[in-house]
N, CA, C and O atoms as CSV, one atom per row, in Angstrom:
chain,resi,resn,atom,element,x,y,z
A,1,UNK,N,N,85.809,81.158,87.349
A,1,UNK,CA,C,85.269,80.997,88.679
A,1,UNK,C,C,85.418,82.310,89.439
A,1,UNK,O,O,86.373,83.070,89.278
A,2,UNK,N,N,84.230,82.561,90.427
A,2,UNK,CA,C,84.647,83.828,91.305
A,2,UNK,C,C,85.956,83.775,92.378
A,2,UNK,O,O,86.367,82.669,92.730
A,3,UNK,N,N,86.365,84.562,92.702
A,3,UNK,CA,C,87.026,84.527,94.100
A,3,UNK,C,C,86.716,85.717,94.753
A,3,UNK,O,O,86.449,86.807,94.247
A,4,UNK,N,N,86.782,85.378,96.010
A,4,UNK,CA,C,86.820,86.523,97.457
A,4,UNK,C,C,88.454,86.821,97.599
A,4,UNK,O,O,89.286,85.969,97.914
A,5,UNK,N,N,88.701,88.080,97.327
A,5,UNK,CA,C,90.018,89.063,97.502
A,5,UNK,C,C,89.518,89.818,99.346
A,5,UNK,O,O,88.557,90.570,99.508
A,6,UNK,N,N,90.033,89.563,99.964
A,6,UNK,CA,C,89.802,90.233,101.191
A,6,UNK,C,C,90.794,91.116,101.934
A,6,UNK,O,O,91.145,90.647,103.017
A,7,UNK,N,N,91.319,92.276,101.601
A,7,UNK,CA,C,92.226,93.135,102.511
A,7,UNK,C,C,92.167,93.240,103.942
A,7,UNK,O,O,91.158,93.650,104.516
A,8,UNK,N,N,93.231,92.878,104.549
A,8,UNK,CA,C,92.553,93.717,105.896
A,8,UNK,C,C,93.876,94.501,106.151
A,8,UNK,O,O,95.013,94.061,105.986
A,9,UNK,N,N,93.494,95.839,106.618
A,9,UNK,CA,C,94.442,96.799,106.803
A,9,UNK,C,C,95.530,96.966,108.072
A,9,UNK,O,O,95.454,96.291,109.099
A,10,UNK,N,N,96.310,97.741,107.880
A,10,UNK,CA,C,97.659,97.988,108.857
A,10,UNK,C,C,96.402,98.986,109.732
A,10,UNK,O,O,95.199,99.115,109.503
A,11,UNK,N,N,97.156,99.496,110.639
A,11,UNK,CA,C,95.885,99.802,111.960
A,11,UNK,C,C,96.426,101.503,111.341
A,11,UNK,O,O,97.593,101.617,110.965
A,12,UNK,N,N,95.865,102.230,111.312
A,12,UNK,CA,C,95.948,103.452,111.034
A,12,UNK,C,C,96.195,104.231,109.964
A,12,UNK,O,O,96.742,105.328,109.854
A,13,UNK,N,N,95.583,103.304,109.004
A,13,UNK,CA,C,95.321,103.403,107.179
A,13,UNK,C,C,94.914,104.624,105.851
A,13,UNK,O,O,95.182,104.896,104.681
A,14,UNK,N,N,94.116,105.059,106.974
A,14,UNK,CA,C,93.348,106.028,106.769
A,14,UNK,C,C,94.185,107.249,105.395
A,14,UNK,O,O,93.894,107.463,104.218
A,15,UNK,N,N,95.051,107.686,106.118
A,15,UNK,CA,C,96.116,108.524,105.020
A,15,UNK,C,C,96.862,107.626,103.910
A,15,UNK,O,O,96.927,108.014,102.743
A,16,UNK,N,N,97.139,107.023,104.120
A,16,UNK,CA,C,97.810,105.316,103.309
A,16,UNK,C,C,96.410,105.564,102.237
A,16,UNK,O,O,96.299,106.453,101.394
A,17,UNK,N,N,95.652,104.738,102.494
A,17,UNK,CA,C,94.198,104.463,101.647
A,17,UNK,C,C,93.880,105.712,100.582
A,17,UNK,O,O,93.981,105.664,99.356
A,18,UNK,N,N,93.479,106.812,101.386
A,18,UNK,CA,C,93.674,107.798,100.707
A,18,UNK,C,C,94.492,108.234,99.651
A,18,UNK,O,O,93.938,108.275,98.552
A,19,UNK,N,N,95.888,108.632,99.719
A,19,UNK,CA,C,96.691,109.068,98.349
A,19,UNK,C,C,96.724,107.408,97.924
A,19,UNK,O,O,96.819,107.447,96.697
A,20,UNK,N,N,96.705,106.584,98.161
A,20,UNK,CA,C,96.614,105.135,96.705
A,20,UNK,C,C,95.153,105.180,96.643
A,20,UNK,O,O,94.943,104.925,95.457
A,21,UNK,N,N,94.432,105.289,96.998
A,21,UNK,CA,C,92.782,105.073,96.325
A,21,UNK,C,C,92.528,104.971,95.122
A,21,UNK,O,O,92.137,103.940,94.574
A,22,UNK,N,N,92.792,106.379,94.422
A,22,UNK,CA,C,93.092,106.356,92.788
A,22,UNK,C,C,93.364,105.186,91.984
A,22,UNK,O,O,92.479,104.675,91.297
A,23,UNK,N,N,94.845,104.620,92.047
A,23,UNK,CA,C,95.194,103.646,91.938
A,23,UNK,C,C,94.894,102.279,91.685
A,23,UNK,O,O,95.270,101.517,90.794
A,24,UNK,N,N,93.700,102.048,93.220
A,24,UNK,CA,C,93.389,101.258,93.865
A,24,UNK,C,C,91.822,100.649,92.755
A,24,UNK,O,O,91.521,99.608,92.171
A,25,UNK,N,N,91.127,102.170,92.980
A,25,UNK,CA,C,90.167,101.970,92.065
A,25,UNK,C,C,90.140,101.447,90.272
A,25,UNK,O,O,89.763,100.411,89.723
A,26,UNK,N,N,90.731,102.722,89.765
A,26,UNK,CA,C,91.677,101.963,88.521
A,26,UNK,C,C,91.449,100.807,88.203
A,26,UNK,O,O,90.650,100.425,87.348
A,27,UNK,N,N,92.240,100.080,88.974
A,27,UNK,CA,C,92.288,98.295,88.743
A,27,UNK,C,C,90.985,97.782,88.164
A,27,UNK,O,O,90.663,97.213,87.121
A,28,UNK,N,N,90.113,98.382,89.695
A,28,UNK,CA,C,89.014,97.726,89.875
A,28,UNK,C,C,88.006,98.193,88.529
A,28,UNK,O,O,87.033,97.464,88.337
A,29,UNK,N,N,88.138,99.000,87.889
A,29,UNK,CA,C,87.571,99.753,86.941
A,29,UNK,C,C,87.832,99.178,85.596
A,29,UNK,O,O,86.999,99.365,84.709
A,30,UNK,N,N,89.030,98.421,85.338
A,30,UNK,CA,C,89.852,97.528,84.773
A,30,UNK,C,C,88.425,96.060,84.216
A,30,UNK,O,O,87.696,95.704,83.290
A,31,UNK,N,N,88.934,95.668,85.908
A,31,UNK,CA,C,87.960,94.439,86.406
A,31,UNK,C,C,86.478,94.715,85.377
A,31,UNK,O,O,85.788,94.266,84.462
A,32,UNK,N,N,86.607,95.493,86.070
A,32,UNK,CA,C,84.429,96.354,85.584
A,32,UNK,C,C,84.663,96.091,84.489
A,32,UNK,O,O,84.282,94.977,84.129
A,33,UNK,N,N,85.394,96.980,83.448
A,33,UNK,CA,C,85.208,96.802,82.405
A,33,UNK,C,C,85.088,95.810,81.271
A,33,UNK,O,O,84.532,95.805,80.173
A,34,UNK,N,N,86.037,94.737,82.167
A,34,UNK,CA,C,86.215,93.259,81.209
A,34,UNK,C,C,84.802,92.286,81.722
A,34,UNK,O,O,84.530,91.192,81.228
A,35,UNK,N,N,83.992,92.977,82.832
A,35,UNK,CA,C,82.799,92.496,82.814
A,35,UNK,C,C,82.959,91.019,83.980
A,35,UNK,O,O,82.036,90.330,84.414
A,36,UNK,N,N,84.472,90.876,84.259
A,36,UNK,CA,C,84.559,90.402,86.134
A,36,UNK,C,C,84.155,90.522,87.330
A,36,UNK,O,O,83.886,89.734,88.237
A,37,UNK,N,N,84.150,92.372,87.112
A,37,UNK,CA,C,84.153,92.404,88.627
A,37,UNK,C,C,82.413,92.242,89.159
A,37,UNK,O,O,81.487,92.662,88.466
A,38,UNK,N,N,82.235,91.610,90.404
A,38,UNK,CA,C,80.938,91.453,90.528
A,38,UNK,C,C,80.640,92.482,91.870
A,38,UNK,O,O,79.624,93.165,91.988
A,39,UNK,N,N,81.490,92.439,92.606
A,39,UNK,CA,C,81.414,93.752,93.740
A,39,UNK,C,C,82.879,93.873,94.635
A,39,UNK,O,O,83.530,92.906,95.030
A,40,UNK,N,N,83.172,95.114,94.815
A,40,UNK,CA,C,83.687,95.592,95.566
A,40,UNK,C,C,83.740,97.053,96.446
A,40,UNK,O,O,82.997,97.986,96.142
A,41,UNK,N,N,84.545,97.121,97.383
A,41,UNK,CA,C,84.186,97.813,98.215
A,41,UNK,C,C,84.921,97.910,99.599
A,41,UNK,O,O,85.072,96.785,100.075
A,42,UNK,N,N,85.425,98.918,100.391
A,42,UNK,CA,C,85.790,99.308,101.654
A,42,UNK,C,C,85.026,98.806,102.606
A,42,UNK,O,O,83.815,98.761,102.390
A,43,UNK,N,N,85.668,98.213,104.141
A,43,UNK,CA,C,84.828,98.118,105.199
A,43,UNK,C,C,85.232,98.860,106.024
A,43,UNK,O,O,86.423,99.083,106.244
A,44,UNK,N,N,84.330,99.329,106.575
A,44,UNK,CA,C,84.212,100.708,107.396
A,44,UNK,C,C,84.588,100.142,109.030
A,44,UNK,O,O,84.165,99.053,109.418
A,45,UNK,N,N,85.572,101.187,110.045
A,45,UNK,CA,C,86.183,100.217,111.167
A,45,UNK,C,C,84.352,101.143,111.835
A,45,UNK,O,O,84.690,101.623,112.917
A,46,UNK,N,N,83.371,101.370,111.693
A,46,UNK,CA,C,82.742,101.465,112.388
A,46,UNK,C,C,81.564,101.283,111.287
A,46,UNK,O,O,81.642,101.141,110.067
A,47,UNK,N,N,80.122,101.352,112.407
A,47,UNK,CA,C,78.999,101.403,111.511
A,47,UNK,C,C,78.379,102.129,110.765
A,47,UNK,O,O,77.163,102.275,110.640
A,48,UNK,N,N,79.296,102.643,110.205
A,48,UNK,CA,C,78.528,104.153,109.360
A,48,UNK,C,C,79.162,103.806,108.179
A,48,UNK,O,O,80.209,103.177,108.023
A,49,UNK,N,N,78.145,104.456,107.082
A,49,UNK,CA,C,78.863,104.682,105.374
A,49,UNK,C,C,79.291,105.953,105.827
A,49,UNK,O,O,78.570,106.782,105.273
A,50,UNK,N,N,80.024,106.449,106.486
A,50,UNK,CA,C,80.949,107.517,106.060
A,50,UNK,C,C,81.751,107.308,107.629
A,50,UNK,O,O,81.113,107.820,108.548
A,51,UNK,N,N,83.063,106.623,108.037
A,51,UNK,CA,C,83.347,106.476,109.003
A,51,UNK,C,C,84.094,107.254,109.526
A,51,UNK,O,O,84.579,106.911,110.604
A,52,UNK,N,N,84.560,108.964,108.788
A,52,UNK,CA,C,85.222,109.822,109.037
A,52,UNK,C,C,86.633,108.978,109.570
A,52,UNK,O,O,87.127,107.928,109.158
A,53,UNK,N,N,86.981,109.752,110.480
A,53,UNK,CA,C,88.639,109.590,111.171
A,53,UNK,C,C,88.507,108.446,111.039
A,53,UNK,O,O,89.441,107.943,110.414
A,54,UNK,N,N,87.039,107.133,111.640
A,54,UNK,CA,C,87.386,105.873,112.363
A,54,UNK,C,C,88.017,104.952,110.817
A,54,UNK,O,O,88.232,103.747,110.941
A,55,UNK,N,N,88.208,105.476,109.762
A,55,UNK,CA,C,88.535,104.908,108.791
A,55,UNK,C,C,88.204,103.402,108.476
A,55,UNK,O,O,87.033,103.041,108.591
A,56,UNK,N,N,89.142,102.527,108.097
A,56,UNK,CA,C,88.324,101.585,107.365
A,56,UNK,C,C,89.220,100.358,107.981
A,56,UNK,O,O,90.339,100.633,108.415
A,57,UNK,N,N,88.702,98.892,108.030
A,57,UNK,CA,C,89.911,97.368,108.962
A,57,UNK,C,C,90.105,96.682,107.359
A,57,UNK,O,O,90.883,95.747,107.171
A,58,UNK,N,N,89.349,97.242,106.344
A,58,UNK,CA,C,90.314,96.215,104.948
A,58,UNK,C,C,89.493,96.587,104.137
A,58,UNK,O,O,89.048,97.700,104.414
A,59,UNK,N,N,88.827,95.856,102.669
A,59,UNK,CA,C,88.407,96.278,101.158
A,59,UNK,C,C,87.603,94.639,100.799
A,59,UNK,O,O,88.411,93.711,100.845
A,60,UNK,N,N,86.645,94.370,100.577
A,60,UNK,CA,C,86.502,93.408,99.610
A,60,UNK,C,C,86.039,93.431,98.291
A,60,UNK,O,O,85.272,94.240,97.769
A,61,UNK,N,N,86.615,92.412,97.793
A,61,UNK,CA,C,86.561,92.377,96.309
A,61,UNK,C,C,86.256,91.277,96.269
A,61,UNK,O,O,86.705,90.359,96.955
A,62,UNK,N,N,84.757,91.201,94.753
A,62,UNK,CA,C,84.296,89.614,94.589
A,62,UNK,C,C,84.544,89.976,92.964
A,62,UNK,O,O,84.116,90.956,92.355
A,63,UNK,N,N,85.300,88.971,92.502
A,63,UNK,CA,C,85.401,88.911,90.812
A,63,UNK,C,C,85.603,87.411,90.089
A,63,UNK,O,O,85.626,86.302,90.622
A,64,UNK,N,N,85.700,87.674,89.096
A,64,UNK,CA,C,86.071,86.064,88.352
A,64,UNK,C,C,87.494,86.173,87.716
A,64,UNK,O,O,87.787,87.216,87.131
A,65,UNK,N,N,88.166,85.408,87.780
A,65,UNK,CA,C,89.446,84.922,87.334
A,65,UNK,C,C,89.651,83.579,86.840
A,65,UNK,O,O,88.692,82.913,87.227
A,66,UNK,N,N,90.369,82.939,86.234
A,66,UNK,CA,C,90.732,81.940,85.375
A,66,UNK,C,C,91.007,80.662,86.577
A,66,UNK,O,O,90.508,79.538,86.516
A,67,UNK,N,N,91.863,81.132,87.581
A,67,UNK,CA,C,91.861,80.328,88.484
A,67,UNK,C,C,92.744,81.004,89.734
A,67,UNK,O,O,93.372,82.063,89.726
A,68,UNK,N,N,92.543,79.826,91.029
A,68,UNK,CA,C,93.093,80.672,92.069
A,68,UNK,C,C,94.564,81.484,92.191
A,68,UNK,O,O,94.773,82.403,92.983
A,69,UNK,N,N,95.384,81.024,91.380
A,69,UNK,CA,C,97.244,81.401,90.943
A,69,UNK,C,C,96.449,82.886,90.645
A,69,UNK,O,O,96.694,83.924,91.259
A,70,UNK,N,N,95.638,82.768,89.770
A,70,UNK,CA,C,95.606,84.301,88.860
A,70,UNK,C,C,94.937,85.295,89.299
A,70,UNK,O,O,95.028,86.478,88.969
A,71,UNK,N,N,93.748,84.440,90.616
A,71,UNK,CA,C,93.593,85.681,91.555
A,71,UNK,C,C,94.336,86.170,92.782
A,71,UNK,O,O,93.996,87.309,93.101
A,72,UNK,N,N,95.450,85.501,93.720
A,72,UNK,CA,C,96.089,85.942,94.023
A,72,UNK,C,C,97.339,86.434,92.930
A,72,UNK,O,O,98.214,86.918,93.648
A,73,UNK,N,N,97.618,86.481,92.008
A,73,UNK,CA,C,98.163,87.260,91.378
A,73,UNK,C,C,97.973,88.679,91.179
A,73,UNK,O,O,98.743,89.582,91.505
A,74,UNK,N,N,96.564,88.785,90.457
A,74,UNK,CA,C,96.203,90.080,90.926
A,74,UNK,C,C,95.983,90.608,91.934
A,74,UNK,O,O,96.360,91.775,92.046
A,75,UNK,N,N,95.217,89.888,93.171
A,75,UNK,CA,C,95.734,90.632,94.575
A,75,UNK,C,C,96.980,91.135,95.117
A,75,UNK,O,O,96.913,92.165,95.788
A,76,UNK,N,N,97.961,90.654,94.962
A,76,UNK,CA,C,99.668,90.535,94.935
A,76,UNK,C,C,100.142,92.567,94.375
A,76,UNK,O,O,100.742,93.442,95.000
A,77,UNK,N,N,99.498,92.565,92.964
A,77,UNK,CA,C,99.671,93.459,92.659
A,77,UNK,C,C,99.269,94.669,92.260
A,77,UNK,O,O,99.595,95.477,91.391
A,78,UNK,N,N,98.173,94.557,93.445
A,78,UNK,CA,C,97.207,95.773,94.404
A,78,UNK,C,C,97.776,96.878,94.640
A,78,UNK,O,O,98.706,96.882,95.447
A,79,UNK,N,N,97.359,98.121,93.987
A,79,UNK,CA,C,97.923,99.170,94.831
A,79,UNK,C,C,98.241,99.329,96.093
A,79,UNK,O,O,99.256,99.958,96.393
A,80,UNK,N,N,97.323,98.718,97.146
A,80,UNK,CA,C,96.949,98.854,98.438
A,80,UNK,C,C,98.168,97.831,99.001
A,80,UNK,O,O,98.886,97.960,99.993
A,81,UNK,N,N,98.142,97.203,98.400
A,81,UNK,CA,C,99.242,96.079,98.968
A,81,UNK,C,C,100.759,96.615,99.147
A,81,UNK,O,O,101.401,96.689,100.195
A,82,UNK,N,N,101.133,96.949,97.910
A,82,UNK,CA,C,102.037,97.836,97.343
A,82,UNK,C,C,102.474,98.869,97.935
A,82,UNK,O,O,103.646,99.170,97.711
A,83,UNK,N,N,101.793,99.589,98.722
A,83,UNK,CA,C,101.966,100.373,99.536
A,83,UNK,C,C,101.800,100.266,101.079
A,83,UNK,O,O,102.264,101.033,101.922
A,84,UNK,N,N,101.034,99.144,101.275
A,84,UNK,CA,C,101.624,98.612,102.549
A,84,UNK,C,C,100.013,99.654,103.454
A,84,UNK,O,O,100.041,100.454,104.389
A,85,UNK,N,N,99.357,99.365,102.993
A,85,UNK,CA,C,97.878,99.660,103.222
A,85,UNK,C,C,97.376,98.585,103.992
A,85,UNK,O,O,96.878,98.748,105.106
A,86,UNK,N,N,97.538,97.088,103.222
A,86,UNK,CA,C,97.133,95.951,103.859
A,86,UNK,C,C,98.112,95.426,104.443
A,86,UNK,O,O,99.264,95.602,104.045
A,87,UNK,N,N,97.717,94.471,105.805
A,87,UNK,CA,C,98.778,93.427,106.708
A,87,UNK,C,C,98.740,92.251,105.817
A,87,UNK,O,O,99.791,91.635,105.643
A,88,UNK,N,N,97.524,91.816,105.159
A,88,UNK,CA,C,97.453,90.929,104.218
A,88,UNK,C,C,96.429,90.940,103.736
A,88,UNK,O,O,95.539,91.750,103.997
A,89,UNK,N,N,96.353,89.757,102.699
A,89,UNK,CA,C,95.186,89.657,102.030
A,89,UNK,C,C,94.919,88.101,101.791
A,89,UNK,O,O,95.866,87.397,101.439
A,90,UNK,N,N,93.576,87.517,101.984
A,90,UNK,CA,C,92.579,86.535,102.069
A,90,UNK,C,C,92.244,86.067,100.268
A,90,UNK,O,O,91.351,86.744,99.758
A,91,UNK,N,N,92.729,85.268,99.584
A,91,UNK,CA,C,92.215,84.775,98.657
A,91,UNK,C,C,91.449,83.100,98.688
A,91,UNK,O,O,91.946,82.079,99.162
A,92,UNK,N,N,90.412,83.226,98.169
A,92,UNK,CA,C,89.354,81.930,98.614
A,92,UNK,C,C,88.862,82.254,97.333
A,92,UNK,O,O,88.938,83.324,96.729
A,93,UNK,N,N,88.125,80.729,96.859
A,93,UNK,CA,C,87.311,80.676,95.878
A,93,UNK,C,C,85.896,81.081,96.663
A,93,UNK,O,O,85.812,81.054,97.891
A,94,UNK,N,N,84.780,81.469,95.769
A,94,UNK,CA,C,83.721,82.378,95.760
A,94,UNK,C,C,82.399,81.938,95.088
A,94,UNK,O,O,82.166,82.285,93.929
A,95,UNK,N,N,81.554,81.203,95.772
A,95,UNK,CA,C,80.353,80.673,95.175
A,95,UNK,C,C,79.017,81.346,95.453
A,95,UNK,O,O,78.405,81.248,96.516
A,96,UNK,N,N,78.530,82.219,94.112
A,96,UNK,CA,C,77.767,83.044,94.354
A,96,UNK,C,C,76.118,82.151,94.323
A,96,UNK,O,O,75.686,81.684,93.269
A,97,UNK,N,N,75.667,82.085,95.109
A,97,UNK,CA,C,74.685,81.163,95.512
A,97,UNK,C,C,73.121,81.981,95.622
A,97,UNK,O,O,72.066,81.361,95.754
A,98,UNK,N,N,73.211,83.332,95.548
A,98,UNK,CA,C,72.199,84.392,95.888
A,98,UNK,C,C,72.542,85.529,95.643
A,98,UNK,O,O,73.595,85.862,96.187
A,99,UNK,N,N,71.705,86.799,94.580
A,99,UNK,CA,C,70.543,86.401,94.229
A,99,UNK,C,C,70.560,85.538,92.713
A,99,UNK,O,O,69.512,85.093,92.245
């Protein structure tokens, strides 16, 4: 089944996000490869794809996992988390309905 992984960040992230990014991606590259991940991605604290300074309020991630234990599991052990990037994180099951 899919789930929605939803970060939302500590208020001034920006340097945080940065040196774990690497990391961060990794995982997600992980995901890709086993043919899970269906999208992810940064949200920008303003309206631009490139939000300079105004940096970013959290990350979503849409993937498939075995069940909900095993996707907050892997959210749990998020780079981003880990380092205290995110205030928390949002795990929900994920029903891809479109396209």
């Amino acid at each position: 089944m899919l789930y929605m992984i939803l970060g939302h960040d500590v208020p001034n992230s920006l340097a945080m996000r940065k040196e774990t990014r690497p990391a961060h991606v990794e995982r997600l590259k992980l995901l890709q490869a086993e043919g899970r991940l269906i999208l992810a991605g940064p949200r920008p604290a303003i309206d631009a794809l490139d939000p300079g300074a105004a940096g970013f309020v959290g990350s979503l991630v849409v993937a498939e996992f075995a069940d909900l234990a095993s996707a907050r599991a892997w959210a749990d052990e998020d780079p981003y988390v880990k380092a205290g990037v995110y205030s928390h994180v949002d795990v929900q099951p994920f029903i891809k309905a479109l396209p």
